[in-house]
VMD Tcl script that builds the backbone (N, CA, C; Angstrom):
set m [mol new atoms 363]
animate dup $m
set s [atomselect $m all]
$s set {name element resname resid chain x y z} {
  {N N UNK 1 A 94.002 89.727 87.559}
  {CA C UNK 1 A 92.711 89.071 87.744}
  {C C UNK 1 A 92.161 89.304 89.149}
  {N N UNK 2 A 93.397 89.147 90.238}
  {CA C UNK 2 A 92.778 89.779 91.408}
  {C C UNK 2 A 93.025 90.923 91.524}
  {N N UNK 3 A 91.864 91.870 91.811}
  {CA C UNK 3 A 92.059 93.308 92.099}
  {C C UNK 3 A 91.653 93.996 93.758}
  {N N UNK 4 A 92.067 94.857 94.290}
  {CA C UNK 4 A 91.705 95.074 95.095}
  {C C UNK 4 A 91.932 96.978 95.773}
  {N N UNK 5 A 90.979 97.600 96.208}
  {CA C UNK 5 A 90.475 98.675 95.598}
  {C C UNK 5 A 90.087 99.311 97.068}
  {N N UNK 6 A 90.816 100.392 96.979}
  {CA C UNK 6 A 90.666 101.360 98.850}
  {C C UNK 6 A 89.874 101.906 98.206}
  {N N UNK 7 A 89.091 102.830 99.479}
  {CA C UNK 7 A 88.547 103.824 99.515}
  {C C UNK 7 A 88.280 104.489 100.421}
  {N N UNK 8 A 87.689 105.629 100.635}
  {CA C UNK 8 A 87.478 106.310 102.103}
  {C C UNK 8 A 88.612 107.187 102.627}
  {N N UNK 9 A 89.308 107.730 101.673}
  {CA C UNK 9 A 90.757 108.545 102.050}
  {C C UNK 9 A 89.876 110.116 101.583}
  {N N UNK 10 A 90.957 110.993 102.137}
  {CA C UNK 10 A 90.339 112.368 102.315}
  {C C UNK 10 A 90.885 113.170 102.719}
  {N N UNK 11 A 90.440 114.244 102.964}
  {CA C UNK 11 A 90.926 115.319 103.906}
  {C C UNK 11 A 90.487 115.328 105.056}
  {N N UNK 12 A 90.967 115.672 106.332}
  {CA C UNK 12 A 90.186 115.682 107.646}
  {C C UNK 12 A 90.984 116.726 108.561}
  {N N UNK 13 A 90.495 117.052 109.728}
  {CA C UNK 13 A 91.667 118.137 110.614}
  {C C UNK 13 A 92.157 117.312 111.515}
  {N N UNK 14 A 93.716 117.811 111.998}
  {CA C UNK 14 A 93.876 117.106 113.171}
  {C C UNK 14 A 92.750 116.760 114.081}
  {N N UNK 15 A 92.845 115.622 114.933}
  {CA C UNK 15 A 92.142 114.866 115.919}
  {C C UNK 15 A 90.822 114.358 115.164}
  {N N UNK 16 A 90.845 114.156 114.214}
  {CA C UNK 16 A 89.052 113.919 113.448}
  {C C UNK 16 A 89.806 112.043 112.974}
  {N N UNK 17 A 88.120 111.803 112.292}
  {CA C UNK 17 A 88.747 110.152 111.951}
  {C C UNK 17 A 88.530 110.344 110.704}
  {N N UNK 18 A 88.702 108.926 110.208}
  {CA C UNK 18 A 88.424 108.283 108.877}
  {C C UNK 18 A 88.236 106.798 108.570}
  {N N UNK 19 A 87.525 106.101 107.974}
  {CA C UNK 19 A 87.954 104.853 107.881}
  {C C UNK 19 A 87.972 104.580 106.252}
  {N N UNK 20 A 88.904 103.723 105.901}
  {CA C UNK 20 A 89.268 103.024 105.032}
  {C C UNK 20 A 88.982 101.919 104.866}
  {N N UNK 21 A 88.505 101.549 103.401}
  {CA C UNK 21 A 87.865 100.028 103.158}
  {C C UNK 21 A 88.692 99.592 101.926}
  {N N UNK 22 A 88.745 98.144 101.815}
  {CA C UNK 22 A 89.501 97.703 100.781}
  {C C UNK 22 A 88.644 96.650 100.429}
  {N N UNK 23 A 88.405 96.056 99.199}
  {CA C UNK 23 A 88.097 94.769 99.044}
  {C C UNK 23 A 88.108 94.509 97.665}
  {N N UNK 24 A 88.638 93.117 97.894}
  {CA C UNK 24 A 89.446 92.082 97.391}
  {C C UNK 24 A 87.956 91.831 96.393}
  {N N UNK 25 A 88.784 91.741 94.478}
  {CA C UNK 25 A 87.632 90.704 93.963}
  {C C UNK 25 A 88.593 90.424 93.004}
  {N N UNK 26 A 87.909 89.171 92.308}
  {CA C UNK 26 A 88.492 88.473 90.906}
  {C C UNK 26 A 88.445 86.849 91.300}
  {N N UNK 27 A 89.218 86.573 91.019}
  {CA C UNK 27 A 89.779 85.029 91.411}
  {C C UNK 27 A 90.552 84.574 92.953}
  {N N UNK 28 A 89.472 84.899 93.943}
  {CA C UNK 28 A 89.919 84.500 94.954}
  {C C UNK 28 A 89.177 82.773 95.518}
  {N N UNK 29 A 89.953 81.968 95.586}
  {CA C UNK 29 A 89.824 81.124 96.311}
  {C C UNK 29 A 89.959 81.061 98.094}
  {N N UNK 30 A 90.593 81.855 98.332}
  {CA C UNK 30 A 90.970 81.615 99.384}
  {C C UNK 30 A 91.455 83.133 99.894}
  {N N UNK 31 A 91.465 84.045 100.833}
  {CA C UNK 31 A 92.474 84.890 101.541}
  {C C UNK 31 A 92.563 85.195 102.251}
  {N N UNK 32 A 93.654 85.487 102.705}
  {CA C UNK 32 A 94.576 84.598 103.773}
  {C C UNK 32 A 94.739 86.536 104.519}
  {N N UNK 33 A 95.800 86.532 104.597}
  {CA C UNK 33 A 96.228 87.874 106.193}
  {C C UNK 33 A 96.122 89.030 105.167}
  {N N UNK 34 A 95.451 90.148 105.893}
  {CA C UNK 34 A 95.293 91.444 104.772}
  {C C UNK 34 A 96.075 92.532 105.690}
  {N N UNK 35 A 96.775 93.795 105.033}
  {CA C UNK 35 A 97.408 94.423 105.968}
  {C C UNK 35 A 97.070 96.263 104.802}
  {N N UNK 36 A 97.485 96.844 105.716}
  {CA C UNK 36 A 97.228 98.334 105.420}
  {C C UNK 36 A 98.866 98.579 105.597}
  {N N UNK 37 A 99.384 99.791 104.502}
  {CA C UNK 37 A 100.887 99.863 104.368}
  {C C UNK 37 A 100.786 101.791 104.127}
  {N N UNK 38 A 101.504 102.461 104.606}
  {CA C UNK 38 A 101.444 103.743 103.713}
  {C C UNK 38 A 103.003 104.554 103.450}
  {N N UNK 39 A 102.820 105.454 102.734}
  {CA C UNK 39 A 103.787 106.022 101.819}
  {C C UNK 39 A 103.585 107.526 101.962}
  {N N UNK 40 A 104.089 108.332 103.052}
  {CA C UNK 40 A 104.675 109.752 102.549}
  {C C UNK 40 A 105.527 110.081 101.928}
  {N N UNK 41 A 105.384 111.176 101.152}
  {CA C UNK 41 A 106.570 111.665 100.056}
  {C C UNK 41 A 107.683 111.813 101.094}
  {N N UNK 42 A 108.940 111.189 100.323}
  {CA C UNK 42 A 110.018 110.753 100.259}
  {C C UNK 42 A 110.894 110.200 101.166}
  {N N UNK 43 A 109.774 109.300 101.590}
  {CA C UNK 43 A 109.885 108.042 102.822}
  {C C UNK 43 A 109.470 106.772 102.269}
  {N N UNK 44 A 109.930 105.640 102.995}
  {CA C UNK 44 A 109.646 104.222 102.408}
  {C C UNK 44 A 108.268 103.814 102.735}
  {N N UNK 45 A 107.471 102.835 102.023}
  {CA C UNK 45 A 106.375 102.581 102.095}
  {C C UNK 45 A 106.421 101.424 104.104}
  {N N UNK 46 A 105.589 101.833 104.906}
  {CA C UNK 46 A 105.967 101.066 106.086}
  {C C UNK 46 A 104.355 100.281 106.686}
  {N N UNK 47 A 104.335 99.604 107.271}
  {CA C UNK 47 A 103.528 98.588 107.827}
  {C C UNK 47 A 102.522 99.798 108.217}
  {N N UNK 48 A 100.971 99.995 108.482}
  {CA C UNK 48 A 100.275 100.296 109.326}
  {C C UNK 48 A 99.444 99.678 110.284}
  {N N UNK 49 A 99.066 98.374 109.895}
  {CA C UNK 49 A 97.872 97.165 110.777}
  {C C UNK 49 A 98.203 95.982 109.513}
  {N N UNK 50 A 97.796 94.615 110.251}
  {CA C UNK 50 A 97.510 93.628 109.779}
  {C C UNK 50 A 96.699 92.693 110.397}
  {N N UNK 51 A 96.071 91.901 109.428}
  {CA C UNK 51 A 94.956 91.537 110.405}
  {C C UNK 51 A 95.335 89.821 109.486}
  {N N UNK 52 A 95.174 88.766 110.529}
  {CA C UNK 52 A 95.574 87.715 109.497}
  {C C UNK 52 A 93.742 87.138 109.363}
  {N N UNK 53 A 93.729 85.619 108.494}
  {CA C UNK 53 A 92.145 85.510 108.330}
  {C C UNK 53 A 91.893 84.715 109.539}
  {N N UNK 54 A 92.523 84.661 110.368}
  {CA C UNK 54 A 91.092 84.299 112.027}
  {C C UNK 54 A 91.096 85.742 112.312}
  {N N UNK 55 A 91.704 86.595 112.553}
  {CA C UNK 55 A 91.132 88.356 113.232}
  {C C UNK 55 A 92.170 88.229 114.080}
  {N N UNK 56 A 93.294 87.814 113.802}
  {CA C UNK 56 A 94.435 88.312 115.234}
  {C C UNK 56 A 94.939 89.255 114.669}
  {N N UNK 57 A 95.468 90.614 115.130}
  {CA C UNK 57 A 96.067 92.104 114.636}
  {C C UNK 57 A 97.496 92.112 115.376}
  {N N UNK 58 A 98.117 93.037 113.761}
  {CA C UNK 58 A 99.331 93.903 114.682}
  {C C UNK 58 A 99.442 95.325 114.507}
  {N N UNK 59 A 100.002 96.321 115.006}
  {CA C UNK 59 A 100.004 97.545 114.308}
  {C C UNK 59 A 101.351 98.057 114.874}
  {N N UNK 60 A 101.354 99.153 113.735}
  {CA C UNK 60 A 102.808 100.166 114.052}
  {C C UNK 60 A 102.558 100.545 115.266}
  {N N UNK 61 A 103.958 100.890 115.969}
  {CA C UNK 61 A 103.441 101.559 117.291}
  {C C UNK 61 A 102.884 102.876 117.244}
  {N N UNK 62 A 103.137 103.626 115.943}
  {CA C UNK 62 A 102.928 105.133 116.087}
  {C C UNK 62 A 101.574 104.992 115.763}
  {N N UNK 63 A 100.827 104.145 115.236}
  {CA C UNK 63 A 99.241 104.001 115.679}
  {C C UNK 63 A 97.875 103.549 116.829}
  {N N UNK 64 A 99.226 102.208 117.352}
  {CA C UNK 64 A 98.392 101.401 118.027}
  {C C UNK 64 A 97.685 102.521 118.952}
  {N N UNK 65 A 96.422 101.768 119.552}
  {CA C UNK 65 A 95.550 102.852 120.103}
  {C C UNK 65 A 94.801 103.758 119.492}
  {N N UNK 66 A 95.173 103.936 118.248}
  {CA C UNK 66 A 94.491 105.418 117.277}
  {C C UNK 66 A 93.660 104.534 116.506}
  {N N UNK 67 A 94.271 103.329 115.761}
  {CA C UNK 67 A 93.698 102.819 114.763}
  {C C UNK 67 A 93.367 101.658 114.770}
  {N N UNK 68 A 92.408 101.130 113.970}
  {CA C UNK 68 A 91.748 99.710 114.419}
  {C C UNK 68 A 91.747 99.276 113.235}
  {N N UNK 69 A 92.043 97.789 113.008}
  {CA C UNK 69 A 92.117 96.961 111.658}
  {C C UNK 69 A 90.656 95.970 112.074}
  {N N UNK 70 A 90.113 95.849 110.648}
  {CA C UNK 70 A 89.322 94.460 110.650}
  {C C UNK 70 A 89.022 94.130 109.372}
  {N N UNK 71 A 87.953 93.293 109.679}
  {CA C UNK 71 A 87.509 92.477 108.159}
  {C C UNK 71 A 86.696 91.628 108.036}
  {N N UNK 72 A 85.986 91.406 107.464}
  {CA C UNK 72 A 84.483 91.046 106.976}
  {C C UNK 72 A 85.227 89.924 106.052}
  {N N UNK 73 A 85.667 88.741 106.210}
  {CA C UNK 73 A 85.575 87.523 105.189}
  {C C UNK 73 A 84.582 87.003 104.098}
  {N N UNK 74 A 83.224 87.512 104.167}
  {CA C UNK 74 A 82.246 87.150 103.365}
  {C C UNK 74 A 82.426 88.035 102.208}
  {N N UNK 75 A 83.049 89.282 102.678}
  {CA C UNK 75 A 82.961 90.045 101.629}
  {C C UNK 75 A 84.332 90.397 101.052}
  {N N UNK 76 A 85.431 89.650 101.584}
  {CA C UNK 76 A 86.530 89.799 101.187}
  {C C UNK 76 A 86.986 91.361 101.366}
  {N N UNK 77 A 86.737 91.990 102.636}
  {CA C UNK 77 A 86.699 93.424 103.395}
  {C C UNK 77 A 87.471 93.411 103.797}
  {N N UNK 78 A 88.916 94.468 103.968}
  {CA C UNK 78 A 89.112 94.680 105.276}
  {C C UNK 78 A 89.171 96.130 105.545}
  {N N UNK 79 A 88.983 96.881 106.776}
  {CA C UNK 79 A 88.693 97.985 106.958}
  {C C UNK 79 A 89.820 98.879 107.519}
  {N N UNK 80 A 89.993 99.736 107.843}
  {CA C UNK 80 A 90.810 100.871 108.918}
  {C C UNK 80 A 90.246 101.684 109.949}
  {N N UNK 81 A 90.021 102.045 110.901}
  {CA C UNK 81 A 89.106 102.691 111.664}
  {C C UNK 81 A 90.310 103.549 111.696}
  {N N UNK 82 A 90.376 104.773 111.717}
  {CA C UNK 82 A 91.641 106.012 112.261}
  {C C UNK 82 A 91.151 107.163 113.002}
  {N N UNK 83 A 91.605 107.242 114.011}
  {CA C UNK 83 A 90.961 107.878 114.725}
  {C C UNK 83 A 91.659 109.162 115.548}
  {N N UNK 84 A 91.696 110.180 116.119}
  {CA C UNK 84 A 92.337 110.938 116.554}
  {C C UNK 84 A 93.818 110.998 115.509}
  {N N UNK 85 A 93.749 111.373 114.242}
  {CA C UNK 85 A 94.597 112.009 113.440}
  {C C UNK 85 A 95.110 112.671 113.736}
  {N N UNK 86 A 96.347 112.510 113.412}
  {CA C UNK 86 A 98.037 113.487 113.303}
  {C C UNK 86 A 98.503 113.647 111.815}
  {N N UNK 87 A 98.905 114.800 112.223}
  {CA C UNK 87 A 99.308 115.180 110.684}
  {C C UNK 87 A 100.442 114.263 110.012}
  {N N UNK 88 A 101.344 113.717 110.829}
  {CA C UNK 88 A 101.903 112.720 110.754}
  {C C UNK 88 A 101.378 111.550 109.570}
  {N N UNK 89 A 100.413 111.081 109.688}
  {CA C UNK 89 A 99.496 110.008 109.382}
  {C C UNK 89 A 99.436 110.141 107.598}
  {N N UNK 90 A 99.630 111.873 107.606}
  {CA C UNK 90 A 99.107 111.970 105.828}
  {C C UNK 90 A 100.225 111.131 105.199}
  {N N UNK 91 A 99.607 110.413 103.899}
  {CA C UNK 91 A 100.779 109.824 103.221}
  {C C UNK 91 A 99.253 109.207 102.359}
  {N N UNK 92 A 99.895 108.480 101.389}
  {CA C UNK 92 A 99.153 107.350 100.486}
  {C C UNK 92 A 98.817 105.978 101.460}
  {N N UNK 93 A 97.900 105.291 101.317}
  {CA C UNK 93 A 97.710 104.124 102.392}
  {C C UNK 93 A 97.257 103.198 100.969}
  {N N UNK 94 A 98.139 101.774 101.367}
  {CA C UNK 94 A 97.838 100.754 100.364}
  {C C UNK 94 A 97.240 99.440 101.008}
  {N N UNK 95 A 96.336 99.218 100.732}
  {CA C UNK 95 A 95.869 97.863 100.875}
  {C C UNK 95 A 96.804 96.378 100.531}
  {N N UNK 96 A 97.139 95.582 100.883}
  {CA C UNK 96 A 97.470 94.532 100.549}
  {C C UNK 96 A 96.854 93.234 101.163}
  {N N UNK 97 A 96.937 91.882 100.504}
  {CA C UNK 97 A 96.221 90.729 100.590}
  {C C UNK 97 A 97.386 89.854 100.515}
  {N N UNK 98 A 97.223 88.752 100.998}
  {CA C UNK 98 A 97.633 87.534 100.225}
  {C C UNK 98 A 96.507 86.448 99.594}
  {N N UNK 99 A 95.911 85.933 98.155}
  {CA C UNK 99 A 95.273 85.725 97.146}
  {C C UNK 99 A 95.752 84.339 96.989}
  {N N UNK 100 A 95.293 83.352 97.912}
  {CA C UNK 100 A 95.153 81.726 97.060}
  {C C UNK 100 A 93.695 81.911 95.694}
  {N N UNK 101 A 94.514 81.708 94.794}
  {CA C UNK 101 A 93.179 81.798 93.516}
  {C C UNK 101 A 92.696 80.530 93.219}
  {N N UNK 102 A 93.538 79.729 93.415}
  {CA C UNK 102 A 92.882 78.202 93.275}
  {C C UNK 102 A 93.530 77.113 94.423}
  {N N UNK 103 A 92.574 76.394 93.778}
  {CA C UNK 103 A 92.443 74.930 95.238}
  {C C UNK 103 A 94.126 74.647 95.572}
  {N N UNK 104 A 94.944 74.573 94.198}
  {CA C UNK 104 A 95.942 73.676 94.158}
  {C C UNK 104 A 97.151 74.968 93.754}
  {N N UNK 105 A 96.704 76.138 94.014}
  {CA C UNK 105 A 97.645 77.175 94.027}
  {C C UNK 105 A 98.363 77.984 95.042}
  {N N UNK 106 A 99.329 78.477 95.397}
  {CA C UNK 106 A 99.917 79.117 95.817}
  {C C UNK 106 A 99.555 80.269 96.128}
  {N N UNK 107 A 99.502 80.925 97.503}
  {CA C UNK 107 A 99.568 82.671 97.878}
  {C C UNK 107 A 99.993 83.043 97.001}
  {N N UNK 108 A 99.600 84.679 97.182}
  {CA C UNK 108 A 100.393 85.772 96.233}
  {C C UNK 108 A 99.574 86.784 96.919}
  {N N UNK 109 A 101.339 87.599 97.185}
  {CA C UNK 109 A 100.461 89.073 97.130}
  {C C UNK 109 A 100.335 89.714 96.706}
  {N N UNK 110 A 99.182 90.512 96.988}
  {CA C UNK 110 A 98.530 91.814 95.618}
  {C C UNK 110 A 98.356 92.923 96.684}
  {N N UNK 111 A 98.222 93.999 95.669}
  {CA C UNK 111 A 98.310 95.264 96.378}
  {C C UNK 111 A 97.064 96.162 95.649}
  {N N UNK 112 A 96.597 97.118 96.557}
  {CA C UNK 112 A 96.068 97.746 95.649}
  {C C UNK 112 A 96.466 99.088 95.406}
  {N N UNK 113 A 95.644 99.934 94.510}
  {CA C UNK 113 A 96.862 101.080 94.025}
  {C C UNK 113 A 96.391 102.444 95.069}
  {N N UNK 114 A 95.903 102.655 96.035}
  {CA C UNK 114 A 96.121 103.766 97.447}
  {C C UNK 114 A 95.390 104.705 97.683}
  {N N UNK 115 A 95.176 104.961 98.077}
  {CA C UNK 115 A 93.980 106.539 98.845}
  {C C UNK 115 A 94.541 107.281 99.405}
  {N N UNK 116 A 94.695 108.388 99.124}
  {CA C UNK 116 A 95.264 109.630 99.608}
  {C C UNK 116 A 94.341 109.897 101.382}
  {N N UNK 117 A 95.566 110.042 102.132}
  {CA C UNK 117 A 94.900 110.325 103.539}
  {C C UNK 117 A 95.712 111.862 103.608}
  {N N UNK 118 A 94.692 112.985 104.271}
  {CA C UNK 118 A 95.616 114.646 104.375}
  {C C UNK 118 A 95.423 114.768 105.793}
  {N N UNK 119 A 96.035 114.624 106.470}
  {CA C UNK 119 A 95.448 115.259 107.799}
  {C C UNK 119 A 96.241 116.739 107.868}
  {N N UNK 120 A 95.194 117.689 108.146}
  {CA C UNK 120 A 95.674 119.334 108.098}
  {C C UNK 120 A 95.715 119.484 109.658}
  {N N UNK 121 A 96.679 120.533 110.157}
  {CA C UNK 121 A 96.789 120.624 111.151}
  {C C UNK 121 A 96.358 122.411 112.063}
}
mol reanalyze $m
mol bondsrecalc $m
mol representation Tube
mol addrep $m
C-alpha cells in the first residue's frame, strides 16, 4: 500500500553529476528518517545518506563531500544530489523510508525497488 519509487539514475562520465528522487505514496500518515542504500554486483547492499524528518544527515565516508541528501516533507521527497562521480559509485541505489500509516500504528520500513547509477570512466 505504501510504495515508493526512484528515479533519475543513468549513465554519466566520471566527474559529471546526477540526482536522484524518491517519493513516498499510499498510506502514509506520518514519515519519519528516509535514507539512500546501494548495491554493486556482488557486494552487500551498504548505507549511502540519511536524512531523518527534521533534515539532520549522515553519509558514507566514501561520499561525504560528493553527495548531498534532502527532502521536501510536503511531498513526501527525498532527493540525492551526486556530484563529481567515480566509477566506484555505479551500483543499483535504493530508496528507503520508515512509513507510520496510521495514527495508532507502528513504523515500518519500505524500500523501493532501485535505479541503476553507471558511472563510465
Amino acid at each position: 500500500q505504501v510504495q515508493l519509487v526512484e528515479s533519475g539514475g543513468g549513465l554519466v562520465q566520471a566527474g559529471g553529476s546526477l540526482r536522484l528522487s524518491c517519493a513516498a505514496s499510499g498510506s502514509i500518515f506520518r514519515l519519519d528518517a528516509m535514507g539512500w542504500y546501494r548495491q554493486a554486483p556482488g557486494k552487500q547492499r551498504e548505507l549511502v545518506a540519511v536524512i531523518s524528518s527534521g533534515g539532520s544527515t549522515n553519509y558514507a565516508g566514501s561520499v561525504k563531500g560528493r553527495f548531498t541528501v534532502s527532502r521536501e516533507n510536503p511531498k513526501n521527497t527525498v532527493y540525492l544530489q551526486m556530484n563529481s562521480l567515480k566509477p566506484e559509485d555505479t551500483a543499483v541505489y535504493y530508496c528507503n523510508a520508515y512509513v507510520q500509516e496510521g495514527r495508532w500504528t507502528m513504523t515500518k520500513l519500505h524500500w523501493g525497488q532501485g535505479t541503476q547509477v553507471t558511472v563510465s570512466s
